[in-house]
C-alpha positions in Angstrom: 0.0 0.0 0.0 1.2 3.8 -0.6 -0.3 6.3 2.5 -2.9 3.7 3.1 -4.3 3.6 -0.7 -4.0 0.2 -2.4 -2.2 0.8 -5.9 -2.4 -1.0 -8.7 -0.3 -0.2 -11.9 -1.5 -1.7 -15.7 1.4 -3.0 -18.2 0.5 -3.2 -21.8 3.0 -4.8 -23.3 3.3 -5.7 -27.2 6.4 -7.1 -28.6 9.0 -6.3 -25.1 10.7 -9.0 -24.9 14.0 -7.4 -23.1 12.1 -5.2 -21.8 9.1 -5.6 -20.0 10.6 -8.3 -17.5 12.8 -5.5 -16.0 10.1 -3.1 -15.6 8.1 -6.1 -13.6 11.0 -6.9 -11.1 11.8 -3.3 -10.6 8.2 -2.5 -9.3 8.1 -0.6 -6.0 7.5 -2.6 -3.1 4.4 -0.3 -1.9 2.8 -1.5 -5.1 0.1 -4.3 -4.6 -0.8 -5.4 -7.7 0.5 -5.7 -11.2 -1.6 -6.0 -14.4 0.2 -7.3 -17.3 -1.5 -7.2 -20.7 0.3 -9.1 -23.4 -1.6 -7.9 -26.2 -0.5 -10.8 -28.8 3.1 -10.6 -28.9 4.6 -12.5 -31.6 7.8 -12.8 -29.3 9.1 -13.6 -26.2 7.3 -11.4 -24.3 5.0 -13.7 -22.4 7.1 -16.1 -21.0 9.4 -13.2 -20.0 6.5 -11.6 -17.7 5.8 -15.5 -16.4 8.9 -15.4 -15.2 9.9 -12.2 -13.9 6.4 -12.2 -11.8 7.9 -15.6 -10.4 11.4 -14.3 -9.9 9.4 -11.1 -8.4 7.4 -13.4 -6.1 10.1 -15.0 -5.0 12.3 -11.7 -4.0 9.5 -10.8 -1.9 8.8 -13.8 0.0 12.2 -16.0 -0.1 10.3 -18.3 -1.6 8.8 -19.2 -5.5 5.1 -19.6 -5.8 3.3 -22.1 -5.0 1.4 -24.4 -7.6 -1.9 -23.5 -6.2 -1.0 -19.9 -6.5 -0.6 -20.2 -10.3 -2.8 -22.2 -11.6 -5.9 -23.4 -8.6 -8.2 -24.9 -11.6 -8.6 -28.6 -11.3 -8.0 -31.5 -14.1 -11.0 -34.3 -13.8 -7.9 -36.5 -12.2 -7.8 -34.0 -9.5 -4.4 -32.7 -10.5 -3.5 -29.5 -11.3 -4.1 -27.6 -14.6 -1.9 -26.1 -16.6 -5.2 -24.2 -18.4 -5.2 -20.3 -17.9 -8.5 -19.3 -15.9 -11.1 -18.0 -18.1 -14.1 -17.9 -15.9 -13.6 -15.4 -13.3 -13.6 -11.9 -13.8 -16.5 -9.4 -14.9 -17.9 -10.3 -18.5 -16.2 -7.4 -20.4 -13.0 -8.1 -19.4 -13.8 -12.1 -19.7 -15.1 -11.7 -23.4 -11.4 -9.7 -24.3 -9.0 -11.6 -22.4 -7.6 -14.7 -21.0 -7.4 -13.9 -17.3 -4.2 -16.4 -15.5 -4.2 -17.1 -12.2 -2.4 -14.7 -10.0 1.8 -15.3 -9.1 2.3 -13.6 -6.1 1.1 -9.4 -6.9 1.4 -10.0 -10.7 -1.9 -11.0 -12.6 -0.5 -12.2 -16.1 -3.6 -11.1 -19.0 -3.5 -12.4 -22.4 -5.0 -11.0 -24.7 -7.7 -13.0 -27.1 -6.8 -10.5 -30.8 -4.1 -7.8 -30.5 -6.3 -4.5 -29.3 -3.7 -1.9 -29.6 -2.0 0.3 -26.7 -5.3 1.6 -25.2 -6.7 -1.7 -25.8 -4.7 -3.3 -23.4 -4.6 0.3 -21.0 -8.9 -0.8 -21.3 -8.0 -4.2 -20.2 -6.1 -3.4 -17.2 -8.6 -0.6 -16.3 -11.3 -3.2 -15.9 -9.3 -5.7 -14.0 -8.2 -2.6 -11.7 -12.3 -2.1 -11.2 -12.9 -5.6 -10.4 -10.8 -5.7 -7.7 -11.5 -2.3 -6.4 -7.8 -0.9 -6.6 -7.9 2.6 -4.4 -5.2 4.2 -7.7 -4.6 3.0 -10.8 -1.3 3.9 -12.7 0.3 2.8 -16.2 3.6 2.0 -17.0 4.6 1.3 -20.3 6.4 -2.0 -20.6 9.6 -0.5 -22.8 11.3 0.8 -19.6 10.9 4.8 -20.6 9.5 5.5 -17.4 11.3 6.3 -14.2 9.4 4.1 -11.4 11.4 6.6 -9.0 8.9 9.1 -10.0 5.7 7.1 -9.5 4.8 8.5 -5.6 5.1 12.0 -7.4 1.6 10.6 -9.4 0.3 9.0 -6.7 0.6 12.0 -4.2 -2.5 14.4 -5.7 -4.9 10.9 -6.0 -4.3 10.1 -2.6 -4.3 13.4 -0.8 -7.4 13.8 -2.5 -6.3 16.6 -4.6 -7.0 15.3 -7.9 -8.9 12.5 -9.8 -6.2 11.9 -12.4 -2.7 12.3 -12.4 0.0 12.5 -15.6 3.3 13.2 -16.4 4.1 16.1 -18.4 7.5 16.0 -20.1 6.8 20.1 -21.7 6.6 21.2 -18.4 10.2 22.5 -17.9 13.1 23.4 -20.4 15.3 20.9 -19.0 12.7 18.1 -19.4 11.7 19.3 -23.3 15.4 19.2 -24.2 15.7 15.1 -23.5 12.9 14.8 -26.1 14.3 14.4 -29.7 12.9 17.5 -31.8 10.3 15.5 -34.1 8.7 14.0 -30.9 8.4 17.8 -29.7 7.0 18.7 -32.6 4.4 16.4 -32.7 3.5 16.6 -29.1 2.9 20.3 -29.1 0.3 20.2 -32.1 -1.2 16.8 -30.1 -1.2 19.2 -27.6 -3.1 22.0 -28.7 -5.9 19.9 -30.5 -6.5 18.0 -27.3 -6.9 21.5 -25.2 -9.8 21.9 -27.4 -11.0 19.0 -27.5 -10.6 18.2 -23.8 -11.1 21.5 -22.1 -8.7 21.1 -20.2 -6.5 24.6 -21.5 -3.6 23.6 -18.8 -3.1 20.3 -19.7 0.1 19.4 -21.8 1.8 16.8 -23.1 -1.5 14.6 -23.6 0.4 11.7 -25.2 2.1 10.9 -22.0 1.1 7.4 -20.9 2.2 7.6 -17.1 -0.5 8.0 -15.2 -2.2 7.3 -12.1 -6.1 7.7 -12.1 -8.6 7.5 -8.6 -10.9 4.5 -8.4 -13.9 7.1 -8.2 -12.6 8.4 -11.9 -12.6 4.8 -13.3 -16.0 4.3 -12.6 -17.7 7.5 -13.9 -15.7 7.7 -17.5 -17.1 4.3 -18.5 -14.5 2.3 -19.0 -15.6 -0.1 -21.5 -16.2 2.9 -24.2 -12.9 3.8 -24.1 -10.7 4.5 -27.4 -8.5 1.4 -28.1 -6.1 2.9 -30.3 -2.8 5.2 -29.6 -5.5 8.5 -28.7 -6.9 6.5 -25.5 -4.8 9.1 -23.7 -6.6 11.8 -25.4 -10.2 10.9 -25.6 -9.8 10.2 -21.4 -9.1 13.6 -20.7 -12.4 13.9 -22.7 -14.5 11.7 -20.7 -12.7 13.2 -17.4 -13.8 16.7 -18.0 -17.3 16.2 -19.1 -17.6 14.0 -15.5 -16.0 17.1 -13.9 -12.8 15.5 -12.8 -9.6 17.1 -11.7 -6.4 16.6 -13.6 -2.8 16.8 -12.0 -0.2 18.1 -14.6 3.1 16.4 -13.0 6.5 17.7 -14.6 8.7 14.9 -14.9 11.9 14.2 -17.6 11.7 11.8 -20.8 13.5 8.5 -20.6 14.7 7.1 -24.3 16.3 3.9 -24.8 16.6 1.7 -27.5 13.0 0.9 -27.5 11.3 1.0 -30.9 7.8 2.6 -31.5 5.1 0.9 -33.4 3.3 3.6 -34.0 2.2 3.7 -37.3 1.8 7.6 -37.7 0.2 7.2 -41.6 -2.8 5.9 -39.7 -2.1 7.4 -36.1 -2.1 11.3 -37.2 -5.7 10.9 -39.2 -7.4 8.5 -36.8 -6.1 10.5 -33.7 -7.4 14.0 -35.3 -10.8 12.6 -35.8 -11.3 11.2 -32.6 -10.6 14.3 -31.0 -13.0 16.1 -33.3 -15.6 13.6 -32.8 -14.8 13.9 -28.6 -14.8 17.8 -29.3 -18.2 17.8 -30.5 -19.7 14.5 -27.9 -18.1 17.4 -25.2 -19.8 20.1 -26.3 -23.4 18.4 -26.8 -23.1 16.7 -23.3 -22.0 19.2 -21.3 -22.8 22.2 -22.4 -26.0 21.8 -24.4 -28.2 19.1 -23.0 -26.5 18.2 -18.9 -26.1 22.0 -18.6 -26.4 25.1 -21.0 -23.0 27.3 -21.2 -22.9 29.7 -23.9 -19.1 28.7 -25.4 -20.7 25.7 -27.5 -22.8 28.5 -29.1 -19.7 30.4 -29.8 -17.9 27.3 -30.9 -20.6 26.0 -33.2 -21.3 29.9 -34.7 -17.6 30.8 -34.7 -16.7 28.0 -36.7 -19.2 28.0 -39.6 -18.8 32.0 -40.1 -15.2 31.3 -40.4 -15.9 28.0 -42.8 -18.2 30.2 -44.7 -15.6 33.3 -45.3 -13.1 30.7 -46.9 -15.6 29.6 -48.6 -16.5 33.1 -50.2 -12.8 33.8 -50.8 -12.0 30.7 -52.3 -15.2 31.5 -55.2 -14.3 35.1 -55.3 -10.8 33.6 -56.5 -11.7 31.2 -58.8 -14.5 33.4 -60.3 -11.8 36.2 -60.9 -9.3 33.7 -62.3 -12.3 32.8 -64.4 -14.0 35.4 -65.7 -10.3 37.7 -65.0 -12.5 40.5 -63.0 -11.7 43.0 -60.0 -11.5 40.7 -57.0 -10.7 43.5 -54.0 -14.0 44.2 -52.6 -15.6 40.5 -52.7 -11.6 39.5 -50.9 -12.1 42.5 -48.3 -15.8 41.3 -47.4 -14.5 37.6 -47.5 -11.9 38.4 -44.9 -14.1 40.1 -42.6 -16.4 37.2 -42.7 -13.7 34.8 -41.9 -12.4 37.7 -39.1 -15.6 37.0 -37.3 -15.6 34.0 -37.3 -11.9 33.6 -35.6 -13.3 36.3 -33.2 -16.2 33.9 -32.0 -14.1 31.2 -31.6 -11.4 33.0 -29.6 -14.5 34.0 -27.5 -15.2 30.4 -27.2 -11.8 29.6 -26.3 -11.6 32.1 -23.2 -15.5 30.6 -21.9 -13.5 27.3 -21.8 -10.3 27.7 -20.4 -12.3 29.9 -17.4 -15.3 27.1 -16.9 -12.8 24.0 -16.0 -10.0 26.2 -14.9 -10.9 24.9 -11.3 -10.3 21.6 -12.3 -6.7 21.5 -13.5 -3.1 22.1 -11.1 0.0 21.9 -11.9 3.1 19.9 -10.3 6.6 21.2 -11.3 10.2 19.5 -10.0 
């Protein structure tokens, strides 16, 4: 236990063989139970979490687990099976995984068809609500995260301060600098997208997946509706705002190794930008239009088709003078002031937002 609050952290892991076994056996002591997601690896990686959650078992007790302890389902012959337990567990997490039998704190998940990262996050979310975990973190299996920093996430869930805790590796110079400049780059436009999308105006560095989230947070975001791909970090900010839950904004450095990302960004960039759009808009209609009534969706909704329609008119007063070869200065100059508006109501929008969930972001630097 940490301060009294059980803790539970989730592992997806994918394809870590060389990896993920370290980042089992260096687990904090205060941590009481692992989830480990092996979401189809086509390597190693499985028997590498069997047996660093044995080696970890034994560390902790002097002693390696006991038969019962790994596998308590019973052949006809009354001897044990080697079979993984598939019928325990709630139904959703059943119907998606193969659920092992516990060896000592670990609880080794396989995963039926590969899900993704936020697949697997999903997985380990649910087993975390079965067993009524007090906080919830994620690690990544590759080793980029410093389990040294961990209490610094769990600190705002348990003092109550916050619902949902995240590293932020743009919070400080000296943490930016450690990330290489394309990563940056990336991040920051991620970043700005998912302010608007979110609400949360505070809130950087949305792509980070160490977290620590409060029982009380898993339950009212609806777990089992969760994004399964790469933007599961993204659209739960989403669901957190629109359930009024506060975020803690943790500054904390990168860690890069000789992991390899499988992030496919062809696919990541256009399915990660409609999501948020899509979140943007489910926000907007749920909290502000039909739960409550807050004129910034208004703003939002008005700002942004008066500035679709002055493009719109400028684009046809070009092609009509290209055309035709006529004067185009008035129809540009009426065009822009169209489009001006528009830009005007949504920066209108944008101040209502950052001011209405301002109360529910803080900020953690070094």
């Amino acid at each position: 236990m940490y301060r009294e609050a059980t803790v539970g952290v989730v592992i997806p892991a994918y394809n870590e063989e060389g990896f993920v076994g370290d980042v089992i056996r260096e687990m904090p002591d205060y941590v009481d139970r692992i989830y480990v997601i092996d979401d189809q690896s086509t390597d190693g990686t499985w028997d590498e979490i069997l047996d660093a959650a044995r080696a970890d078992h034994e560390e902790r007790t002097g002693s390696p687990p006991p038969i019962a302890d790994a596998h308590d389902r019973q052949r006809d012959d009354g001897e044990p099976s080697d079979q993984p337990r598939a019928d325990g567990g709630p139904e959703a997490l059943m119907n998606r995984a193969v659920v092992h039998d516990s060896i000592g704190r670990v609880l080794p998940i396989q995963h039926r068809e590969n899900m993704g990262a936020g697949g697997a996050i999903k997985t380990g979310y649910l087993a975390a609500l079965e067993e009524g975990v007090t906080a919830t973190a994620t690690v990544d299996a590759d080793g980029q995260m410093d389990l040294s920093q961990l209490p610094r996430l769990l600190d705002p869930i348990v003092e109550g301060a916050a619902d949902y805790a995240k590293g932020n590796r743009l919070l400080d110079r000296e943490y930016r600098s450690a990330m290489p400049r394309f990563r940056f780059v990336g991040n920051s436009m991620l970043t700005f997208l998912t302010k608007v999308a979110s609400g949360y105006w505070k809130t950087m560095d949305p792509q980070n997946g160490y977290t620590v989230i409060s029982n009380d947070a898993l339950e009212a975001v609806d777990v089992e509706n969760l994004y399964e791909y790469y933007g599961y970090c993204n659209d739960l900010l989403v669901k957190l705002n629109v359930n009024e839950m506060r975020v803690a904004d943790v500054g904390m450095p990168a860690v890069y190794g000789d992991e390899e990302s499988s992030i496919e960004y062809s696919t990541y960039i256009p399915n990660v930008s409609m999501m948020l759009l899509r979140d943007f808009l489910w926000r907007l209609r749920t909290k502000h239009l039909v739960t409550d009534f807050h004129p910034l969706a208004l703003f939002y909704l008005f700002g942004a088709g008066v500035a679709g329609v002055g493009i719109v008119a400028a684009l046809w007063t070009l092609v009509n003078a290209i055309v035709r070869s006529g004067s185009v200065l008035v129809s540009t100059t009426a065009s822009f002031l169209v489009f001006a508006l528009g830009v005007t109501l949504l920066l209108f929008a944008m101040v209502f937002d950052m001011a209405e969930s301002e109360h529910l972001e803080r900020q953690y630097r070094q």
